[in-house]
The first five atom37 places (N, CA, C, CB, O) and aatype in JSON, in Angstrom:
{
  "aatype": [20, 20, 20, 20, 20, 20, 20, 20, 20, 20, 20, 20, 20, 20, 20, 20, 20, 20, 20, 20, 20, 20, 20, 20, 20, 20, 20, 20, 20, 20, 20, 20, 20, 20, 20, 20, 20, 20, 20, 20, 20, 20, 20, 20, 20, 20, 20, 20, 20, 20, 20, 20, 20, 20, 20, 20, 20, 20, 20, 20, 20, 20, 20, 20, 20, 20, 20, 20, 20, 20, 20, 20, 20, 20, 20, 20, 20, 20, 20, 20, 20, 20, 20, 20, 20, 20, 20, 20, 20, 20, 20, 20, 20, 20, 20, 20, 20, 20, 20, 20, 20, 20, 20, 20, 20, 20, 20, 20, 20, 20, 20, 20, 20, 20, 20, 20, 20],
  "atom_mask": [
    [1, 1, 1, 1, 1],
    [1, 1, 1, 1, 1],
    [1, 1, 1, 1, 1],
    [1, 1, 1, 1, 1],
    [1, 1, 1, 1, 1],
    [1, 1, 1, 1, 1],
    [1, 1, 1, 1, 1],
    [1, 1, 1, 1, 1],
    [1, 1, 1, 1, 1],
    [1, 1, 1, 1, 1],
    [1, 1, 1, 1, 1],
    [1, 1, 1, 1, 1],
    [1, 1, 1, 1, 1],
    [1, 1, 1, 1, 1],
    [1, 1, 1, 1, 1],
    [1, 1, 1, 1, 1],
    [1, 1, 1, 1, 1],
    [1, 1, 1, 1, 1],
    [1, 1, 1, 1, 1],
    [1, 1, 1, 1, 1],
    [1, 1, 1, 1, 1],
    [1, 1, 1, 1, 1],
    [1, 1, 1, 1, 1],
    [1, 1, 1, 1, 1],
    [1, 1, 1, 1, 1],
    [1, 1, 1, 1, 1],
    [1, 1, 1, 1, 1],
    [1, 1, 1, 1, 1],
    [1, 1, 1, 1, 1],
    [1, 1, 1, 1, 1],
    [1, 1, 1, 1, 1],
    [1, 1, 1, 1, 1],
    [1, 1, 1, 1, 1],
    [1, 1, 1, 1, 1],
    [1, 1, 1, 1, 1],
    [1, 1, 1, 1, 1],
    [1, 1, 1, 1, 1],
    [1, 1, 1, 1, 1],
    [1, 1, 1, 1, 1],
    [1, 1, 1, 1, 1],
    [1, 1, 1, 1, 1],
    [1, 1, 1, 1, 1],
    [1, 1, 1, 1, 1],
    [1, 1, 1, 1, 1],
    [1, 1, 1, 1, 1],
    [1, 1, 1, 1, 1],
    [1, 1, 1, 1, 1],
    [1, 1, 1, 1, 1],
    [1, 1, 1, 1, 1],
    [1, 1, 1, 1, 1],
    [1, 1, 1, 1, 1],
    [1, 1, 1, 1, 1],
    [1, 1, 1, 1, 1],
    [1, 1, 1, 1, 1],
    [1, 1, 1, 1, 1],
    [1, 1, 1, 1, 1],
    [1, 1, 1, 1, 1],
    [1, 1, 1, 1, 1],
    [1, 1, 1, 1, 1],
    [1, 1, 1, 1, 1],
    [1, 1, 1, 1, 1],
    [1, 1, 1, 1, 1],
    [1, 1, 1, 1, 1],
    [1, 1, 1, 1, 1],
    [1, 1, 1, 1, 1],
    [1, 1, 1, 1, 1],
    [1, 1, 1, 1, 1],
    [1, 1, 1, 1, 1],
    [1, 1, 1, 1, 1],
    [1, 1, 1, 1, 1],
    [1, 1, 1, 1, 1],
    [1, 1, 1, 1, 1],
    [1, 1, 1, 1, 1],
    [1, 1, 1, 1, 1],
    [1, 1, 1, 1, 1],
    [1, 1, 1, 1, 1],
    [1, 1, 1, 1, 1],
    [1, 1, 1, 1, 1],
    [1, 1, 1, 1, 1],
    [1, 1, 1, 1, 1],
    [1, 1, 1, 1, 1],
    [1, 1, 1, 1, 1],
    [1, 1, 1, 1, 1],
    [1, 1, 1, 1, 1],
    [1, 1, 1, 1, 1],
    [1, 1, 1, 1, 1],
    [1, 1, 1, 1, 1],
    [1, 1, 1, 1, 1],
    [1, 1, 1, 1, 1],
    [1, 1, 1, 1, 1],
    [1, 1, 1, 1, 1],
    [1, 1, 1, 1, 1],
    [1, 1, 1, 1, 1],
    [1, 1, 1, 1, 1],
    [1, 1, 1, 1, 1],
    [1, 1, 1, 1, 1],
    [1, 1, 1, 1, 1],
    [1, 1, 1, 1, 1],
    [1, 1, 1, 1, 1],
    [1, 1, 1, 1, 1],
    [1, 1, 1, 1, 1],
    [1, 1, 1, 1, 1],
    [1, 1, 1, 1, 1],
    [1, 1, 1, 1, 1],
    [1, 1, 1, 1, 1],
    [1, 1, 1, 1, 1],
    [1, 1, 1, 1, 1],
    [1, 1, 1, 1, 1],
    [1, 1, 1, 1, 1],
    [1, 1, 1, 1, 1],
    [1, 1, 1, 1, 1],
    [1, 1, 1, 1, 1],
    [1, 1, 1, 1, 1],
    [1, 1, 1, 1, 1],
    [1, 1, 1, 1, 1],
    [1, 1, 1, 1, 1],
    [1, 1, 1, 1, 1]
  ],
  "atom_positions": [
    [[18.06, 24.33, -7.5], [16.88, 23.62, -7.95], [15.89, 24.59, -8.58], [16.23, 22.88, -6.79], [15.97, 25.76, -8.2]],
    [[15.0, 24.28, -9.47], [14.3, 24.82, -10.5], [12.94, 24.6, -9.19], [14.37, 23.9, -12.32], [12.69, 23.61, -8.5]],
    [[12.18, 26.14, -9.25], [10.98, 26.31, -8.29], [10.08, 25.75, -9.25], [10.57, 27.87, -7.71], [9.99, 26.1, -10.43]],
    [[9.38, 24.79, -8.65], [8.28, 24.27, -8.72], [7.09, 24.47, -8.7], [8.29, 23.8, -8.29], [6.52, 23.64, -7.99]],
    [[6.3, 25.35, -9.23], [4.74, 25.54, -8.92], [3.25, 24.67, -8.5], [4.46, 26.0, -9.93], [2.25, 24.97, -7.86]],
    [[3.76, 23.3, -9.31], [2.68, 22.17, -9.27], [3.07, 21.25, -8.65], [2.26, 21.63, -10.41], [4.01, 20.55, -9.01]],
    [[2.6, 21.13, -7.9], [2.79, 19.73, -6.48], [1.6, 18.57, -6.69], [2.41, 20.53, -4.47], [0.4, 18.69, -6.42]],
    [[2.21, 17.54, -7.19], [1.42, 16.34, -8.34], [0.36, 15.66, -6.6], [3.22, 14.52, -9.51], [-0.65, 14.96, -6.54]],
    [[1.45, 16.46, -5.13], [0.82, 15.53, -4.46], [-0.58, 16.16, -3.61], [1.93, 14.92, -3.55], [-1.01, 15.76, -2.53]],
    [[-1.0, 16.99, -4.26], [-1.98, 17.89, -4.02], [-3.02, 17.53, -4.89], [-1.57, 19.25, -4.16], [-4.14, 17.54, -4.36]],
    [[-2.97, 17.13, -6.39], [-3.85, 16.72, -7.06], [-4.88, 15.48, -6.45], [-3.16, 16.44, -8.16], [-4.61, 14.45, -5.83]],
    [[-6.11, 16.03, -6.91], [-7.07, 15.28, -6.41], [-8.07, 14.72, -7.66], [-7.8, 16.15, -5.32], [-8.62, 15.62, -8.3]],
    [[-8.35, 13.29, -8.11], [-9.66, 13.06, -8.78], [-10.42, 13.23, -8.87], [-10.07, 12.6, -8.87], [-10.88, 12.53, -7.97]],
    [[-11.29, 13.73, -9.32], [-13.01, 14.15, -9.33], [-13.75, 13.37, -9.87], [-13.45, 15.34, -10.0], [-14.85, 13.01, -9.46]],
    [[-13.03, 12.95, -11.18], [-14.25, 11.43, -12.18], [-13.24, 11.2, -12.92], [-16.02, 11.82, -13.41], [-12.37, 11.84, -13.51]],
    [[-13.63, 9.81, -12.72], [-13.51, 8.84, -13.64], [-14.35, 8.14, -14.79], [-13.28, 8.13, -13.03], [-15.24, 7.37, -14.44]],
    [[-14.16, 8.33, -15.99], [-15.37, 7.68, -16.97], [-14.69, 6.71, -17.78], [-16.19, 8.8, -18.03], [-13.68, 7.04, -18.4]],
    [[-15.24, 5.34, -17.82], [-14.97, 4.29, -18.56], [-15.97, 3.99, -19.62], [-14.8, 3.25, -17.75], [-17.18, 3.89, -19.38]],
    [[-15.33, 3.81, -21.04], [-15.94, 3.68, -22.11], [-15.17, 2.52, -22.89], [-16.03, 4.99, -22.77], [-14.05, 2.03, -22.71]],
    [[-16.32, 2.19, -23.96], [-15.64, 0.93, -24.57], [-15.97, 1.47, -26.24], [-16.49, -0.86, -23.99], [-17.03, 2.07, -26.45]],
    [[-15.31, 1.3, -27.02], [-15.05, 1.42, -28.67], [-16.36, 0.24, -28.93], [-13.05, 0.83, -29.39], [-16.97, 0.5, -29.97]],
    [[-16.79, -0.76, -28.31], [-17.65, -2.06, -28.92], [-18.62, -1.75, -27.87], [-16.93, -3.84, -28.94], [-18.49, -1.21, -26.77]],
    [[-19.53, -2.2, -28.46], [-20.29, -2.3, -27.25], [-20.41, -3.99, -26.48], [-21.8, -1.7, -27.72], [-20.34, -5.18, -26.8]],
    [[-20.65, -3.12, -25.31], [-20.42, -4.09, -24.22], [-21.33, -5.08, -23.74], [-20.16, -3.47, -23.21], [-20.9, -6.18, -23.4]],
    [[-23.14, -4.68, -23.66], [-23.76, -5.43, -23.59], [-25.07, -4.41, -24.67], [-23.83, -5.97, -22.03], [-24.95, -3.63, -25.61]],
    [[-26.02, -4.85, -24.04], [-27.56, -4.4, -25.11], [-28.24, -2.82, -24.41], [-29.25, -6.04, -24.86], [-29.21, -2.14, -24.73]],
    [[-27.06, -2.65, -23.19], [-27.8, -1.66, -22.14], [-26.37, -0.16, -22.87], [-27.66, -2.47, -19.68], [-26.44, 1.01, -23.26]],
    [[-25.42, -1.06, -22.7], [-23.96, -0.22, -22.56], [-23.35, -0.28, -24.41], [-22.57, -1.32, -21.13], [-22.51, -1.03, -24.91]],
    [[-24.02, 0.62, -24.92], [-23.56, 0.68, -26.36], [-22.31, 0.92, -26.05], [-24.18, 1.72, -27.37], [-21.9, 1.26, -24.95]],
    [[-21.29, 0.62, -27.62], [-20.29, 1.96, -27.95], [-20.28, 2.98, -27.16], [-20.54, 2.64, -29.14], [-21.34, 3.55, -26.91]],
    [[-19.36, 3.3, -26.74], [-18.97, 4.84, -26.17], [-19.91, 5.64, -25.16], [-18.89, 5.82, -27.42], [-20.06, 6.85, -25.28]],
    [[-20.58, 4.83, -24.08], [-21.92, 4.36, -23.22], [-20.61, 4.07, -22.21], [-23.27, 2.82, -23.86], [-19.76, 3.18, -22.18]],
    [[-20.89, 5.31, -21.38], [-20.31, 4.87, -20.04], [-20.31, 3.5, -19.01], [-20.79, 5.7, -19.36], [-21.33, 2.97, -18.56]],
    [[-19.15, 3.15, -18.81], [-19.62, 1.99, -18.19], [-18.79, 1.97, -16.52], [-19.22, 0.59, -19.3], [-18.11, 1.2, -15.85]],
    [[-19.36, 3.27, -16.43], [-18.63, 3.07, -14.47], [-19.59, 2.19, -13.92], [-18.64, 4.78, -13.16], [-18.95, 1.22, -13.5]],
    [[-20.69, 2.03, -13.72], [-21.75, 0.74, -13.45], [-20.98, -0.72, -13.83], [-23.3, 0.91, -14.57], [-21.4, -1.84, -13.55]],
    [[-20.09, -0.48, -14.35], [-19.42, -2.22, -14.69], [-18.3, -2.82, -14.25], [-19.09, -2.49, -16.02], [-17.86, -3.97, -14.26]],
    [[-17.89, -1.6, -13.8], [-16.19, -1.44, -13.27], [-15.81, -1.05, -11.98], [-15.43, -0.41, -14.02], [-16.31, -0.03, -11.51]],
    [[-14.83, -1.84, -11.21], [-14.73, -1.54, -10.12], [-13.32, -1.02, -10.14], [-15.1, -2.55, -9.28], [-12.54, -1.43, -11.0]],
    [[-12.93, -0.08, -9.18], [-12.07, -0.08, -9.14], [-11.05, -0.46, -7.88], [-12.14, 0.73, -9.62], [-11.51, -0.42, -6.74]],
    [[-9.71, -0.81, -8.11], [-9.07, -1.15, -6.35], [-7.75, -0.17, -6.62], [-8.46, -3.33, -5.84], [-7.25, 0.22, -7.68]],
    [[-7.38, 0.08, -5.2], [-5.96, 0.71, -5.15], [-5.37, 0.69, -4.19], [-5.83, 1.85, -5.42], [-6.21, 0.46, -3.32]],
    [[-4.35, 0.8, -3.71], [-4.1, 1.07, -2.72], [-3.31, 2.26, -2.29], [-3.77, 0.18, -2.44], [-2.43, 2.9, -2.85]],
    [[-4.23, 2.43, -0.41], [-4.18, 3.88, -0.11], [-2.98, 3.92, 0.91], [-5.65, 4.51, 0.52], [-2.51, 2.86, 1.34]],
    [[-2.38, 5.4, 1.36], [-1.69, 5.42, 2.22], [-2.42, 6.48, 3.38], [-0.39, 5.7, 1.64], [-1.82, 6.77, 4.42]],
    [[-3.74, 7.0, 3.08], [-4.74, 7.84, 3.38], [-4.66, 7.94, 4.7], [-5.97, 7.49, 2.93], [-4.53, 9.09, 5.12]],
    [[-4.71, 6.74, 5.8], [-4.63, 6.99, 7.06], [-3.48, 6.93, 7.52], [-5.32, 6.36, 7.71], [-3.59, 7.06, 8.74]],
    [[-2.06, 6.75, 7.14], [-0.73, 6.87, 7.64], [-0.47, 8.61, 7.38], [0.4, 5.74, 6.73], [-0.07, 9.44, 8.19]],
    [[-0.87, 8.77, 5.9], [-0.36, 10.31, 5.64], [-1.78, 11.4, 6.81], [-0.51, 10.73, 3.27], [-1.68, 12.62, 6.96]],
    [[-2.83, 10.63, 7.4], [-3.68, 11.68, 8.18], [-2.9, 11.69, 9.5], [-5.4, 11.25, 8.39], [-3.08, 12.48, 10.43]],
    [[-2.23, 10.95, 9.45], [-1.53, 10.32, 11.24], [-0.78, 11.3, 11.25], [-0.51, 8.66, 11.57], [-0.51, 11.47, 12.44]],
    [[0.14, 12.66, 10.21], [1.04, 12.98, 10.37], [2.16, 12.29, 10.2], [0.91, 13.35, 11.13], [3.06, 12.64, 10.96]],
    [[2.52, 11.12, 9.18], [3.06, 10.11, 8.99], [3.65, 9.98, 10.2], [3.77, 10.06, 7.91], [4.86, 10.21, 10.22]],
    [[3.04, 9.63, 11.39], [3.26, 8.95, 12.85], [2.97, 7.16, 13.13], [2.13, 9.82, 13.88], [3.39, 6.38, 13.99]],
    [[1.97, 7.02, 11.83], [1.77, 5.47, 12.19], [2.6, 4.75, 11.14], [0.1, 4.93, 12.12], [2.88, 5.18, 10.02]],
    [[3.01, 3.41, 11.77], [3.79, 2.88, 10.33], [3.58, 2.9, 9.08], [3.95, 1.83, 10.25], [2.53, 3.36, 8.64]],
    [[4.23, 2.57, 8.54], [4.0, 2.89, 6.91], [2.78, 1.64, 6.27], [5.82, 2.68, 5.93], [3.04, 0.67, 5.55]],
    [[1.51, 2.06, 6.79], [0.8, 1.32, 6.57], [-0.07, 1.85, 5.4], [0.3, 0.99, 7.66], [-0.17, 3.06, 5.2]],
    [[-0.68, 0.94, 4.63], [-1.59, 0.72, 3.44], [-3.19, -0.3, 3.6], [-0.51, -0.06, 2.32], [-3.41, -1.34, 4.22]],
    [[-3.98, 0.48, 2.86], [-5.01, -0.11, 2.9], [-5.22, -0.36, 1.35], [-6.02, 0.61, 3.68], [-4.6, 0.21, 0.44]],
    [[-6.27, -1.36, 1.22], [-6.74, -1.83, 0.32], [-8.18, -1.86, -0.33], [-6.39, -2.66, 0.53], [-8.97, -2.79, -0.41]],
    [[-8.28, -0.35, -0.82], [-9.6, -0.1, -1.26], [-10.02, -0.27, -2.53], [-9.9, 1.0, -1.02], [-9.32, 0.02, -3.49]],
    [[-11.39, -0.83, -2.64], [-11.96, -1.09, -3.91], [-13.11, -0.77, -3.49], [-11.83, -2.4, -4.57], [-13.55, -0.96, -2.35]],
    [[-13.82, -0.12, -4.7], [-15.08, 0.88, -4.74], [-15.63, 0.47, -6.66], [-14.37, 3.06, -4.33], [-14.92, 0.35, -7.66]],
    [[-16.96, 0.39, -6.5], [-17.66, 0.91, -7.76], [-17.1, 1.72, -8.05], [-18.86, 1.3, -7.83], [-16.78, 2.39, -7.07]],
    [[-16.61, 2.25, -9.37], [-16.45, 3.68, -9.76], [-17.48, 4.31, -9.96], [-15.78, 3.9, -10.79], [-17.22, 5.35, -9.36]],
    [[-18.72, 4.46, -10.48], [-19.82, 5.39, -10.3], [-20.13, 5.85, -8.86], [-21.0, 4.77, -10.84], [-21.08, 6.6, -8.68]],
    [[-19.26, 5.39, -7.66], [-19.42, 5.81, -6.42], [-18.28, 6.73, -6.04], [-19.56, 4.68, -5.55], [-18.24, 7.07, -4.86]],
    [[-17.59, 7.07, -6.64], [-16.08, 7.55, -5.92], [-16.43, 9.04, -6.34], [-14.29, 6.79, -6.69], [-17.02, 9.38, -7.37]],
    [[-16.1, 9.6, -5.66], [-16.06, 10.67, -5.12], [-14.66, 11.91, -5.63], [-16.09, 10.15, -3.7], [-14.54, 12.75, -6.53]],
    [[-13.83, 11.43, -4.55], [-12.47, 12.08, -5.01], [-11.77, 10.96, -3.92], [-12.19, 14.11, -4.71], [-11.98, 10.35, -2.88]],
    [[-10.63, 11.2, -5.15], [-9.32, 10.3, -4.51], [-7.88, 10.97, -4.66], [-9.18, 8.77, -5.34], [-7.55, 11.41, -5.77]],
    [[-7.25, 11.04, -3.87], [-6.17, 11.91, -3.82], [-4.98, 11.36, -4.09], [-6.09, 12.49, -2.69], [-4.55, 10.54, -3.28]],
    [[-4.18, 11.7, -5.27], [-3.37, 11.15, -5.67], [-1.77, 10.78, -4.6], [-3.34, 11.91, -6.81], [-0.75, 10.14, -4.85]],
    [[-2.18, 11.44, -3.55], [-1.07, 11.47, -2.46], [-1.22, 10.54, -1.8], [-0.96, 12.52, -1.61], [-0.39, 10.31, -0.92]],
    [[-2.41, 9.62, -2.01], [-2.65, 8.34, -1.14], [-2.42, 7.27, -2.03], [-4.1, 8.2, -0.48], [-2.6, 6.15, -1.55]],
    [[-2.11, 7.34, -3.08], [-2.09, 6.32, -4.35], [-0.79, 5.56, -4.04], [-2.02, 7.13, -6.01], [0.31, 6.0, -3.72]],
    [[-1.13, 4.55, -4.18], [0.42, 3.18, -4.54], [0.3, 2.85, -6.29], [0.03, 0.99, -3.41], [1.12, 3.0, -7.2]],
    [[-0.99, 2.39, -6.25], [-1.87, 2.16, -7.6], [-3.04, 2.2, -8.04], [-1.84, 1.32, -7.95], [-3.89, 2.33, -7.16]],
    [[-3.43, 2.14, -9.14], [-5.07, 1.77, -9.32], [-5.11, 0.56, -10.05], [-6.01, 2.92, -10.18], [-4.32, 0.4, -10.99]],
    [[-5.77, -0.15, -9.8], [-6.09, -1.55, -11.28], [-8.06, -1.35, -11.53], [-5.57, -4.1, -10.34], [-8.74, -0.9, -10.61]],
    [[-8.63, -1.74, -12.76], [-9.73, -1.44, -13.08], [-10.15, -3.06, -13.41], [-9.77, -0.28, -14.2], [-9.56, -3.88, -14.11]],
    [[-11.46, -3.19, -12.59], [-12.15, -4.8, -12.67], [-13.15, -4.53, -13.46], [-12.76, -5.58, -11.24], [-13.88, -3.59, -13.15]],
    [[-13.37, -5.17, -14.46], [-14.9, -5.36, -14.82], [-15.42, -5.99, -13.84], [-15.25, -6.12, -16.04], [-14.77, -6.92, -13.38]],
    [[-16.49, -5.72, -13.36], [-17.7, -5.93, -12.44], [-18.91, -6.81, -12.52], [-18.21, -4.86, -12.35], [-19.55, -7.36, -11.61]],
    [[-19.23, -6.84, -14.98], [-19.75, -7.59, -15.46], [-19.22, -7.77, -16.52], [-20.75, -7.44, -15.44], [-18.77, -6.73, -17.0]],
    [[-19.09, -8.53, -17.03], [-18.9, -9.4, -18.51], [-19.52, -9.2, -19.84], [-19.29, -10.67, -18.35], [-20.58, -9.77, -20.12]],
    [[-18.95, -8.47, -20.64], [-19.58, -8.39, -22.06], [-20.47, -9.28, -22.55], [-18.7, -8.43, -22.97], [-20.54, -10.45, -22.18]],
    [[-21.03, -8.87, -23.22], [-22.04, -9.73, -23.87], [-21.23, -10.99, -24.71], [-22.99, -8.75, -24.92], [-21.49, -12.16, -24.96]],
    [[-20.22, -10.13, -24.96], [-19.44, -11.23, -26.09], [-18.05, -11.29, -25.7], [-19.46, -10.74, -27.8], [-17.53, -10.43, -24.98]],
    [[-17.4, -12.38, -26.22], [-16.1, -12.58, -26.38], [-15.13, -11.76, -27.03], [-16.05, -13.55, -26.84], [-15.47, -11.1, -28.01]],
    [[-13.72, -11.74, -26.5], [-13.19, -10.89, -27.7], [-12.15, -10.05, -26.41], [-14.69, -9.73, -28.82], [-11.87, -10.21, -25.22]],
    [[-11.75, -8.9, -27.78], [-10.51, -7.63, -27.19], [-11.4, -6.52, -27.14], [-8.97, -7.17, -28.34], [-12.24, -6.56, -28.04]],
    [[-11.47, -5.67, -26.48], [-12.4, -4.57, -25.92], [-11.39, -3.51, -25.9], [-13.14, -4.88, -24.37], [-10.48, -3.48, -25.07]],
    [[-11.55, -2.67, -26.78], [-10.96, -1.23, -26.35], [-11.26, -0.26, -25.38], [-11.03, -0.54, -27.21], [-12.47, -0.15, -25.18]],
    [[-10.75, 0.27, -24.9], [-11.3, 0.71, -23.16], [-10.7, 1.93, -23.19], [-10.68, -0.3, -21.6], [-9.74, 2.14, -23.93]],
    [[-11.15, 2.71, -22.5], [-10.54, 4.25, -22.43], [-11.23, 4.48, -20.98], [-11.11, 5.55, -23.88], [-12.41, 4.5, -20.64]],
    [[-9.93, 4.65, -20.2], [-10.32, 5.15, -18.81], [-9.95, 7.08, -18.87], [-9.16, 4.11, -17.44], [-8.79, 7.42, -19.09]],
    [[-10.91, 8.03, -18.69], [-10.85, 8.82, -18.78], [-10.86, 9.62, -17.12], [-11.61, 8.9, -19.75], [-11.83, 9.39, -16.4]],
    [[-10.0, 10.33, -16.74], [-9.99, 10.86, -16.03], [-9.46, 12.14, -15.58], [-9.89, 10.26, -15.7], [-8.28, 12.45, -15.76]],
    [[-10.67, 13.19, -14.75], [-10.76, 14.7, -14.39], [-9.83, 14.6, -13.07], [-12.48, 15.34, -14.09], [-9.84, 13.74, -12.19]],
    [[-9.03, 15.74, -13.22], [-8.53, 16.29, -11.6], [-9.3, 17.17, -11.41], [-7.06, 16.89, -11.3], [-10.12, 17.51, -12.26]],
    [[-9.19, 17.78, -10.18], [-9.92, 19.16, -9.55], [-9.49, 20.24, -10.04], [-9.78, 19.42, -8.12], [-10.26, 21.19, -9.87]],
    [[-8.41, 20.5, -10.66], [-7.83, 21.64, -11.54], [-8.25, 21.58, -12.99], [-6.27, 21.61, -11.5], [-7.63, 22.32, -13.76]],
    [[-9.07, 20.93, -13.42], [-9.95, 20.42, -14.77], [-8.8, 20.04, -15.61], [-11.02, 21.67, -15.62], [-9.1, 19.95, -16.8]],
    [[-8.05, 19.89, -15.43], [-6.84, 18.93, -16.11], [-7.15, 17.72, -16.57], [-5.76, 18.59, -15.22], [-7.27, 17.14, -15.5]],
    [[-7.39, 16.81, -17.52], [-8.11, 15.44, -17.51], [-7.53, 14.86, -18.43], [-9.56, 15.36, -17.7], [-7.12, 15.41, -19.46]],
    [[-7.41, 13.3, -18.06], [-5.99, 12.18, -19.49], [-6.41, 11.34, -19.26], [-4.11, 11.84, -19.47], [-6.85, 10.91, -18.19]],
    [[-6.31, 10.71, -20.81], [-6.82, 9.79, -21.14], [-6.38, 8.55, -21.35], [-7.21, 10.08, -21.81], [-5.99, 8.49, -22.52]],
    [[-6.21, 7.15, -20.62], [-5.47, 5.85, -20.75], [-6.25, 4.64, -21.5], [-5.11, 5.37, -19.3], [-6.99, 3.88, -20.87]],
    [[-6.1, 4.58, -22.4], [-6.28, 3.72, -23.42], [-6.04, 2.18, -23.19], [-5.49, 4.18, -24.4], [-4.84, 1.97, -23.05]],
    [[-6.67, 1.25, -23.13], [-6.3, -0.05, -22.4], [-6.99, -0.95, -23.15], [-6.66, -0.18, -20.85], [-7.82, -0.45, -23.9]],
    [[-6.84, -2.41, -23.14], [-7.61, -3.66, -23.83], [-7.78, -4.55, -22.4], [-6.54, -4.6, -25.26], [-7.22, -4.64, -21.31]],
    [[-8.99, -5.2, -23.15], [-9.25, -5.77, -21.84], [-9.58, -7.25, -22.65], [-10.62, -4.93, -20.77], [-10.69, -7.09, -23.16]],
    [[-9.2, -8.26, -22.89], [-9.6, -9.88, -23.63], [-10.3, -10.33, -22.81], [-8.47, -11.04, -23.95], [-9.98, -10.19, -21.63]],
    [[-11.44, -11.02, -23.16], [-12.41, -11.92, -22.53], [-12.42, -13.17, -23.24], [-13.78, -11.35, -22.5], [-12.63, -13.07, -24.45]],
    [[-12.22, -14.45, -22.73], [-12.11, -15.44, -23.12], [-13.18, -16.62, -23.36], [-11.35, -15.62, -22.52], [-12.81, -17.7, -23.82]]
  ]
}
């Protein structure tokens, strides 16, 4: 086996920044952060992997503001999904760019649409 230096399960989040190509309302221009709008959920494995994986293979179900999060450790991740929190001013396809830092300043960028009906 080929030695490995980077262990993906050590990586940790630091920020997350959500931006939109349109603007979103009269507060949140164009390219106007919008962690204030967005929530995020995921689910963790955080207290099974603190147990010493001793407790069943249990999962929790956290959702947080993103302008509140802190760090999240990718070793507790199942998934992430991203909620708007509030509603554009307008109707339509919204270009979205979820931007996100690790603790090793490594940071990528996921590009997403979001339709409002």
């Amino acid at each position: 086996f080929e030695d490995i230096s980077h262990d993906v399960c050590k990586d940790v989040i630091t920020d997350i920044k959500i931006t939109s190509q349109q603007d979103w309302d009269d507060i949140h221009t164009a390219g106007t952060i919008l962690n204030d709008c967005f929530i995020v959920k995921y689910k963790s494995y955080k207290s099974h992997i603190e147990s010493g994986y001793k407790t069943p293979t249990e999962f929790e179900i956290v959702s947080e503001q993103i302008s509140n999060i802190e760090s999240i450790y990718l070793a507790d991740l199942r998934y992430m999904i991203f909620y708007p929190q509030s509603m554009p001013i307008n109707k339509g396809t919204y270009d979205i760019n979820i931007h996100i830092v690790l603790e090793d300043e490594r940071e990528f960028d996921y590009p997403a649409q979001y339709t409002f009906e």
